[in-house]
C-alpha positions as CSV (number, residue, x, y, z in Angstrom):
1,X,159.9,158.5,64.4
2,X,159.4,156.1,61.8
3,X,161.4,152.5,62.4
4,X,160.9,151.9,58.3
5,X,162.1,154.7,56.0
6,X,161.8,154.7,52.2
7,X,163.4,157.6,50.0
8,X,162.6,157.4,46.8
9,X,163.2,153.5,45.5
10,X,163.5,153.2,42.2
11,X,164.3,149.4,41.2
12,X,164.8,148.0,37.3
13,X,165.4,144.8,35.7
14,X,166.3,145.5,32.1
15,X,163.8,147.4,30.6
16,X,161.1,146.5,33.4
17,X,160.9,149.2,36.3
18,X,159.6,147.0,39.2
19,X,159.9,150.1,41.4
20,X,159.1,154.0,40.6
21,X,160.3,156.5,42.9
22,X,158.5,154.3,46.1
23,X,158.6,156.6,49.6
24,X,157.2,155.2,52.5
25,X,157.3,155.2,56.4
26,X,156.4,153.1,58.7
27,X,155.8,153.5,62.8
28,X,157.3,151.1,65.5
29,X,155.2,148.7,66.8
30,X,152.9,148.0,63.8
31,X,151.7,145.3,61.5
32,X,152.0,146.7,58.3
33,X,149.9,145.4,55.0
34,X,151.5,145.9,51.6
35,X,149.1,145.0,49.0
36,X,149.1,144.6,45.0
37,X,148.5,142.5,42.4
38,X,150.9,139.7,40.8
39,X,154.1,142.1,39.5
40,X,152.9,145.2,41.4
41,X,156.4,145.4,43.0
42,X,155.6,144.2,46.1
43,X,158.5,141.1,46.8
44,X,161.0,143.5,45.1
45,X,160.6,146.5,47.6
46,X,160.9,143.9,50.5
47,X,163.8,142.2,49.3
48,X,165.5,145.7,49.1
49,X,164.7,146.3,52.5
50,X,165.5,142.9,54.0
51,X,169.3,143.7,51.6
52,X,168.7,140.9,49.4
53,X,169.3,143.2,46.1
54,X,170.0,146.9,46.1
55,X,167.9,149.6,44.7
56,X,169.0,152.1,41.3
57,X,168.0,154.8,43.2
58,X,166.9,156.3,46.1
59,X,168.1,155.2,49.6
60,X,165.7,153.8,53.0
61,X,166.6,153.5,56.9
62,X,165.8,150.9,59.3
63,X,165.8,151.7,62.6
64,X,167.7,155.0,61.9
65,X,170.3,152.6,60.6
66,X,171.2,152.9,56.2
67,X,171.7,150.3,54.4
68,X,174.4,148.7,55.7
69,X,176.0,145.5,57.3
70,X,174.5,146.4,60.5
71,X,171.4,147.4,59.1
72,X,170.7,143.6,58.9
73,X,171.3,143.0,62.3
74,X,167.8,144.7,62.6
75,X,165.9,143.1,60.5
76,X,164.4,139.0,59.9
77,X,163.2,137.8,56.4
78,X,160.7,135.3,55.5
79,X,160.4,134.5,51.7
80,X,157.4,133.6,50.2
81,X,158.2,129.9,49.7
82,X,160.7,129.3,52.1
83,X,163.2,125.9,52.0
84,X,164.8,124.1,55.1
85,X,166.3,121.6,55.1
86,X,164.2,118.8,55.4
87,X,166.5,116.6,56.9
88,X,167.2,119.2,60.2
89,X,164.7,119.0,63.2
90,X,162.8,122.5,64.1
91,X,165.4,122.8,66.8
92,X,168.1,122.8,64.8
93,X,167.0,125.1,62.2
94,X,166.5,127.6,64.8
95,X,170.0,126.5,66.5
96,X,171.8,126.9,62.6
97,X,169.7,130.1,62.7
98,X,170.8,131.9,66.1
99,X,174.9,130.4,65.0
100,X,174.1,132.7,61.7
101,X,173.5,135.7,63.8
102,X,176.4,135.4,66.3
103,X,173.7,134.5,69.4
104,X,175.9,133.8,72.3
105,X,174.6,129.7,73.3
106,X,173.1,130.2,76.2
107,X,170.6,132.9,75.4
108,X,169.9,130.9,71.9
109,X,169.0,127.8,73.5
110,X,166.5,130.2,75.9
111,X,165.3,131.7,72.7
112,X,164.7,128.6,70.8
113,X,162.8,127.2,73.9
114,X,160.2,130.8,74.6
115,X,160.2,130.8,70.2
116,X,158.9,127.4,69.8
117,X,156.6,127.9,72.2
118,X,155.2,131.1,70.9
119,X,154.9,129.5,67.4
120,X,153.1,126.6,68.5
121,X,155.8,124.2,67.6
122,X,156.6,123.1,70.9
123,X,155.9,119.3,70.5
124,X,157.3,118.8,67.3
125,X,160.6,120.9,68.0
126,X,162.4,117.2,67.8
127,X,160.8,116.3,64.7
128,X,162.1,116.5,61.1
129,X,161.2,119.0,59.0
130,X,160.0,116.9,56.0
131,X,157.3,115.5,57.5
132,X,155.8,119.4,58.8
133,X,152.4,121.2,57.8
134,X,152.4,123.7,55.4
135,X,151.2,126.3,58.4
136,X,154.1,124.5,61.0
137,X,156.2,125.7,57.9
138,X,155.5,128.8,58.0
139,X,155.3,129.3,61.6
140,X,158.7,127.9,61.8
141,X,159.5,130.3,59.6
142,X,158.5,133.1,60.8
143,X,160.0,131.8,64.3
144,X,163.7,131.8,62.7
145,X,162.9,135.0,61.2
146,X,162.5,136.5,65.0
147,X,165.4,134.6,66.2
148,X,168.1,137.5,66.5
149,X,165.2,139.9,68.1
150,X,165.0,141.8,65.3
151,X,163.5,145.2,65.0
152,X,161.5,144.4,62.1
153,X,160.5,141.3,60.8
154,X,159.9,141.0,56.6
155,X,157.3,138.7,55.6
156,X,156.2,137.8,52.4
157,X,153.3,136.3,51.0
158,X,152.8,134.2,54.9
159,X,149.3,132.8,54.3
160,X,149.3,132.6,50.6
161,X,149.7,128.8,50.5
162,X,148.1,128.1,53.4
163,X,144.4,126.3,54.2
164,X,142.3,127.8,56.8
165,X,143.1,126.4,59.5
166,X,146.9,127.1,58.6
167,X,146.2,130.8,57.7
168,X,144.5,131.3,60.8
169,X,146.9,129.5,63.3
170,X,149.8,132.3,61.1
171,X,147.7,135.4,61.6
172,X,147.2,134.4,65.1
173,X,150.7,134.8,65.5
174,X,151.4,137.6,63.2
175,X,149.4,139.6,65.4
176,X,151.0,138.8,68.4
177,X,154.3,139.5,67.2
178,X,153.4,143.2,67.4
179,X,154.0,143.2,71.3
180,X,157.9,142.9,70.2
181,X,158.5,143.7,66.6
182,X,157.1,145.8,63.8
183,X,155.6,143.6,61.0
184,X,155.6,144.1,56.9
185,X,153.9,141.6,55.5
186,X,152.4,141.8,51.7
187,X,149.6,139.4,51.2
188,X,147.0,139.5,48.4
189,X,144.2,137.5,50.7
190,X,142.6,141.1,51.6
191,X,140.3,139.6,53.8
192,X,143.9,138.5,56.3
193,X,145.2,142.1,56.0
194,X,141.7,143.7,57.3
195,X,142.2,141.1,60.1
196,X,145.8,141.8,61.4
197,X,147.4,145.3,60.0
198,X,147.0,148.6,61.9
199,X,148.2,149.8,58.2
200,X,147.9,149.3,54.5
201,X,149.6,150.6,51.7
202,X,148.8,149.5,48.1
203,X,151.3,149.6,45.2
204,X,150.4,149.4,41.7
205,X,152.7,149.2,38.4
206,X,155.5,150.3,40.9
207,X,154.1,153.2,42.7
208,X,152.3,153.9,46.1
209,X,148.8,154.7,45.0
210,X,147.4,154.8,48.9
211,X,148.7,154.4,52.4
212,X,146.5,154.8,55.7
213,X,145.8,153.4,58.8
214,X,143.3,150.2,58.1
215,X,140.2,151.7,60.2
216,X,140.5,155.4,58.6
217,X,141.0,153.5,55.1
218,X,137.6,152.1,55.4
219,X,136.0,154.9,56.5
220,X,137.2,157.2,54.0
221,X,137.3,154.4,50.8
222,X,135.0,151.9,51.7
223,X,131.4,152.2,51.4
224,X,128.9,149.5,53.2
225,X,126.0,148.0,51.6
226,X,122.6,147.1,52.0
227,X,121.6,143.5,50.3
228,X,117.7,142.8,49.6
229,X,116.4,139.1,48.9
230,X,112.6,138.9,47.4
231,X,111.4,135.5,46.1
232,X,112.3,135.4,42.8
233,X,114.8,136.7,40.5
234,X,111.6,138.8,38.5
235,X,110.8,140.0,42.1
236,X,114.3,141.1,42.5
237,X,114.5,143.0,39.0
238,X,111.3,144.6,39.8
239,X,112.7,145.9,42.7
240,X,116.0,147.4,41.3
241,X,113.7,148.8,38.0
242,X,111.7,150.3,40.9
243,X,114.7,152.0,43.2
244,X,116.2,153.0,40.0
245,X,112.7,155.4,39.7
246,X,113.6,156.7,42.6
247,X,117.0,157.4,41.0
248,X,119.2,155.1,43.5
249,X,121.5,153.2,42.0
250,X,121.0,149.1,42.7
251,X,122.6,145.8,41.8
252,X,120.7,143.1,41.1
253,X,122.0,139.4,40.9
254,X,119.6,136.5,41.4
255,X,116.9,137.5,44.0
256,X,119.1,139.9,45.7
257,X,119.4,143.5,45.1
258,X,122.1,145.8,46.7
259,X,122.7,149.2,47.0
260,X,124.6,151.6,49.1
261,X,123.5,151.7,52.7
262,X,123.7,155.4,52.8
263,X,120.9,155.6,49.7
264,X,118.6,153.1,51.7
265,X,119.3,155.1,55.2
266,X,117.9,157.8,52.8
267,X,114.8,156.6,51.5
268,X,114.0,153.9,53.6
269,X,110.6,155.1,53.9
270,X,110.1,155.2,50.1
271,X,111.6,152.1,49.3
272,X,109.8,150.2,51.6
273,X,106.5,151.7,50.2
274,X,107.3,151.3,46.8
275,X,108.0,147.6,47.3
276,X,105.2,146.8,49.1
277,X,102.7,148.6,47.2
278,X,103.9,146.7,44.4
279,X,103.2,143.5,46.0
280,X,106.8,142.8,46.1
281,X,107.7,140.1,48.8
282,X,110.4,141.3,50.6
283,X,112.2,137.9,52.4
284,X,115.5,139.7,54.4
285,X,117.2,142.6,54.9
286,X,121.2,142.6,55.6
287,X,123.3,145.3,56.3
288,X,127.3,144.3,54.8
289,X,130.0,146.1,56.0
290,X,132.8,147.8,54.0
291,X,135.5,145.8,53.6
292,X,139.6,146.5,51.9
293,X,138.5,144.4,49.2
294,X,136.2,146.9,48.8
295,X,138.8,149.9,48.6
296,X,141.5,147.8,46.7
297,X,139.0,146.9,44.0
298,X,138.2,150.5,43.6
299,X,141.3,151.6,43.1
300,X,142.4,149.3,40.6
301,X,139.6,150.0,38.6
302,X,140.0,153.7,38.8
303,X,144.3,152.9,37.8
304,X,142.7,151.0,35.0
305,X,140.0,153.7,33.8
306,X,142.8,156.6,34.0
């Protein structure tokens, strides 16, 4: 049974529909990618289901539970730019937090200690928030999103702002939070999604345009690539002009050429022959693999071309 049910969502603001008939589900025990471009309807889908706003029409379930009161009880949010108060220690944020949700004291105070650990906050739990990271932000954010044990925990945007080292220290724990809670995060760093997310849907102009699992995605969408470097850009052109005799289908930028790996599995033989007949210096071979940015990029052209 899906934990995550969407019916139909349909979501307007004036004479703007952010969200056009939107159905989805979503399994227990997932981390869930929702991608899109800037005003694809992403951040207003989540804030329906975390029951920030409400939707025109169409109706979801959480946990088997409508959109109710107690539907809430099952859920933790994390905005894409969060606020704390800067003046409040990490410990008290999570204390104010757990009071929110009705957490007897006892088990809040064990829950603030195994949560700060977890997030890797441990050491600074007495410190003020002003003076936190960007990724101890958001890891603290995520951690009083998780406070009240939540079914599933919304977050949106979670890297975006982040440097590396910040983005990696927040997938690190987005992925272990699957051991406990279902994760739906949007994110438009693709790269992140492929990372962490047994899932992926993409939205576009308001409307589901793809949803899979992330390995079956790629193997279906995504098509890997097989780079040439010669010595020279004139090298490199005489290539492609060459591979394009043998009608395969190249990209040439610099002194590397690409094409699909399936065409060179094909005439590997022919290529190879062609080059070197032609006194073409061939300096590397490199096999890419296919990647979501791959698949996402190919559907938004094809939304555009239609």
């Amino acid at each position: 049974m899906a934990i995550i049910e969407v019916n139909t969502i349909t979501k307007r603001f004036g004479t703007v529909t952010a969200l056009s008939g939107v159905s989805l589900a979503v399994q227990k025990g997932v981390v869930f990618g929702f991608l899109g471009p800037n005003g694809a309807g992403k951040t207003t889908l989540i804030r329906i289901l975390a029951g920030l706003i409400t939707p025109d029409e169409g109706s979801f379930r959480i946990a088997g539970k409508g959109n109710t009161m107690e539907t809430k009880q099952h859920v933790g949010y994390l905005a894409q730019s969060p606020r704390f108060y800067r003046w409040l220690t990490a410990r008290e944020l999570l204390k104010l937090s757990g009071n929110l949700h009705g957490m007897e004291a006892r088990h809040l105070d064990d829950r603030i200690d195994s949560l700060l650990e977890l997030c890797g906050i441990a050491n600074v739990a007495d410190r003020r928030i002003g003076g936190f990271s960007g990724g101890m932000r958001q890891r603290l954010g995520i951690a009083q999103a998780i406070i009240h044990e939540p079914d599933v925990v919304f977050l949106d945007e979670p890297v975006s702002a982040l440097d590396p080292q910040g983005r990696k220290e927040v997938l690190d724990l987005i992925d272990s939070l699957r051991e406990s809670t279902t994760v739906f995060m949007s994110s438009h760093i693709l790269d992140d999604v492929q990372r962490v997310c047994d899932e992926v849907a993409i939205i576009k102009d308001g409307a589901i345009r793809i949803h899979e699992k992330t390995k079956r995605l790629l193997q279906l969408h995504a098509r890997p690539v097989l780079i040439m470097t010669f010595d020279s850009h004139t090298e490199a052109q005489a290539a492609s002009d060459l591979c394009g005799e043998l009608g395969i289908e190249t990209t040439a930028i610099g002194e590397t050429i690409s094409m699909l790996s399936a065409d060179y599995d094909t005439n590997q033989r022919k290529i190879l022959d062609f080059v070197g007949s032609h006194g073409l210096k061939l300096k590397s071979l490199m096999h890419q693999e296919a990647t979501l940015e791959d698949v996402f990029m190919h559907h938004m052209r094809e939304e555009y071309h239609d």
